[in-house]
C-alpha positions as CSV (number, residue, x, y, z in Angstrom):
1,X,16.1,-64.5,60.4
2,X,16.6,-65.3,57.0
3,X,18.8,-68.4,57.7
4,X,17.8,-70.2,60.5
5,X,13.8,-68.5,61.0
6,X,12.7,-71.7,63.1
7,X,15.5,-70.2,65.4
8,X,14.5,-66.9,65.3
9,X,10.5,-67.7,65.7
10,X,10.8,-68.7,69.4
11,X,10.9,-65.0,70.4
12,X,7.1,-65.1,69.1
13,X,6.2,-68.7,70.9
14,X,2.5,-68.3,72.3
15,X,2.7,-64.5,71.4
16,X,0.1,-65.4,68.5
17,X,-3.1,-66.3,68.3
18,X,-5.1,-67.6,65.5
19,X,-8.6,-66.4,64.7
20,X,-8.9,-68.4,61.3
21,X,-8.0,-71.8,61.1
22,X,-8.9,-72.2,57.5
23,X,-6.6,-69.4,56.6
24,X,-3.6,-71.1,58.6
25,X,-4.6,-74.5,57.2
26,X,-4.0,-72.8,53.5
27,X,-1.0,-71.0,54.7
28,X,0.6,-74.7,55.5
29,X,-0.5,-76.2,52.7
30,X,1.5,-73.8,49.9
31,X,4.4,-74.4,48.7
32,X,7.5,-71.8,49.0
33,X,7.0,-70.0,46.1
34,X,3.2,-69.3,46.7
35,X,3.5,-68.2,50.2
36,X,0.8,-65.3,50.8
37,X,2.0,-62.4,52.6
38,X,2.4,-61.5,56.3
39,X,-0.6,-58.6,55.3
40,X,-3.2,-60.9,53.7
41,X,-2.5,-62.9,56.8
42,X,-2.2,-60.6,59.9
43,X,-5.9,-59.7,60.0
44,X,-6.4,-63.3,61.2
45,X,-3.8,-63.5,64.1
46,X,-3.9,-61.8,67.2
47,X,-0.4,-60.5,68.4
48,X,0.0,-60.8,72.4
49,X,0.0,-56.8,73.4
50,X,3.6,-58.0,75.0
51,X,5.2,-58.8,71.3
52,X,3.4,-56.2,69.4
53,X,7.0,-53.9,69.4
54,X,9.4,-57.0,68.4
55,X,6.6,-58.1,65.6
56,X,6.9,-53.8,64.2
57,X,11.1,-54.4,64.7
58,X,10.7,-57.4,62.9
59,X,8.7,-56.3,59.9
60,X,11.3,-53.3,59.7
61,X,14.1,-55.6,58.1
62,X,14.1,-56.4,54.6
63,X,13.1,-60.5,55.0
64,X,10.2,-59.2,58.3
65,X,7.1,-60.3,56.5
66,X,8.6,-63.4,55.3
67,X,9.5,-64.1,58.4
68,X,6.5,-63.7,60.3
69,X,4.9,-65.5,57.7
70,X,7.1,-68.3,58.3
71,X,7.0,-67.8,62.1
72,X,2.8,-67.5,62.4
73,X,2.9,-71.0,60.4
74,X,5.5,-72.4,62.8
75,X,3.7,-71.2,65.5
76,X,0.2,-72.7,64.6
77,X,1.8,-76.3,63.4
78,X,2.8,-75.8,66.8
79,X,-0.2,-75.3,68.8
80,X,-2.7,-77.3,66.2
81,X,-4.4,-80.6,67.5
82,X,-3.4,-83.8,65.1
83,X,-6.5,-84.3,63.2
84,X,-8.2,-88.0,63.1
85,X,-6.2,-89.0,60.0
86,X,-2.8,-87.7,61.6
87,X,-3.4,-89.8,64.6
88,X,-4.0,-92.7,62.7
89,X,-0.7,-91.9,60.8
90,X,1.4,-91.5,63.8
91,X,-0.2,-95.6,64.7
92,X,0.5,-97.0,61.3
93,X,3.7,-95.3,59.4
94,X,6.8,-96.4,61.2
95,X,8.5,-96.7,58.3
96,X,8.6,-93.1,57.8
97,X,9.6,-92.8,61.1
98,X,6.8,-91.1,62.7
99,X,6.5,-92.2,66.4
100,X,4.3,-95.1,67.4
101,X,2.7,-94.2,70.5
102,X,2.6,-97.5,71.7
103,X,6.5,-97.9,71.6
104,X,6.9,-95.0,73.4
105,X,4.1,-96.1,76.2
106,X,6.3,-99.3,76.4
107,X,9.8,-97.4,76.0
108,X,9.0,-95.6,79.2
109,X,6.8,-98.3,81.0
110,X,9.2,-97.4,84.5
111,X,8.6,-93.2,84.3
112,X,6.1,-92.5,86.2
113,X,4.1,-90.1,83.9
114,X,0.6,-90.5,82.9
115,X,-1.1,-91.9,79.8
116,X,-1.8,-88.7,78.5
117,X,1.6,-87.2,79.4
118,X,2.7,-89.5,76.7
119,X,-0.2,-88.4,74.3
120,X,0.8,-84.9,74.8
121,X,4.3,-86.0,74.4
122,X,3.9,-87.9,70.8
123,X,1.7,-85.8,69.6
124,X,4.0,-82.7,70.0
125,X,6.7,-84.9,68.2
126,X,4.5,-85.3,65.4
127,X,3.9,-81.5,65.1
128,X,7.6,-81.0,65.4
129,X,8.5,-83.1,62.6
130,X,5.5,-82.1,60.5
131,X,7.6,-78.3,61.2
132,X,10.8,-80.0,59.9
133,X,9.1,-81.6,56.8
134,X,7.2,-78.1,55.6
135,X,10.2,-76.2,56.5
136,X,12.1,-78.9,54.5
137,X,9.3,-78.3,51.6
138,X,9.9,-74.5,51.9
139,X,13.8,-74.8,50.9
140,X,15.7,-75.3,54.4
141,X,17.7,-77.8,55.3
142,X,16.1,-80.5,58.3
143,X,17.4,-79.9,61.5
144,X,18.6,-83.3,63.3
């Protein structure tokens, strides 16, 4: 958990949900050091009744609130639409190597999946790398 959390997390994929945006947004916006804790958090995230018992193993360990704080903010990067300004982004900054939705429209011009297949498809690209940059931000090293 400790080393590689983004590995652990999956166990917890679409087990939360968020009842507080704002305080997610907040939570993904600190830096490492200023984390808040899995308490000041939980009250705003519903755990699926099928995960409660792995979410009480989890906080048993030494690093467990870390981790599900870690693991919520995954989770909701995850599931979060890309704002207006974050599309925008994905259109304009190739030289950060976001993805260009238009390249990949034209890069799989012969699949036959739909338009917004391939929305769905960047944007979920974008949320994965925006992962890899805060986990990046939060001390990790970025997963290639």
């Amino acid at each position: 958990m400790e080393l590689n959390p983004e590995m652990v997390a999956v166990v917890l994929h679409q087990a939360l949900r968020f009842t507080n945006p704002a305080a997610m947004d907040h939570l993904v916006a600190q830096d490492a050091d200023n984390l808040p804790e899995w308490y000041s958090l939980c009250d705003t995230i519903e755990v699926a009744a099928s995960a409660r018992d792995i979410v009480q193993t989890i906080l048993k360990e030494p690093m467990g609130e870390w981790f599900m704080t870690i693991a919520a903010a995954l989770e909701y990067m995850h599931h979060k639409p890309l704002t207006a300004t974050e599309r925008a982004q994905t259109e304009d900054d190739d030289d950060e190597g976001n993805v260009d939705r238009d390249e990949v429209r034209n890069e799989r011009h012969e699949d036959n999946r739909t338009e917004d297949h391939d929305e769905q498809e960047a944007d979920a690209r974008v949320r994965e790398e925006a992962g890899n940059d805060w986990m990046v931000e939060q001390g990790f090293d970025r997963k290639d």
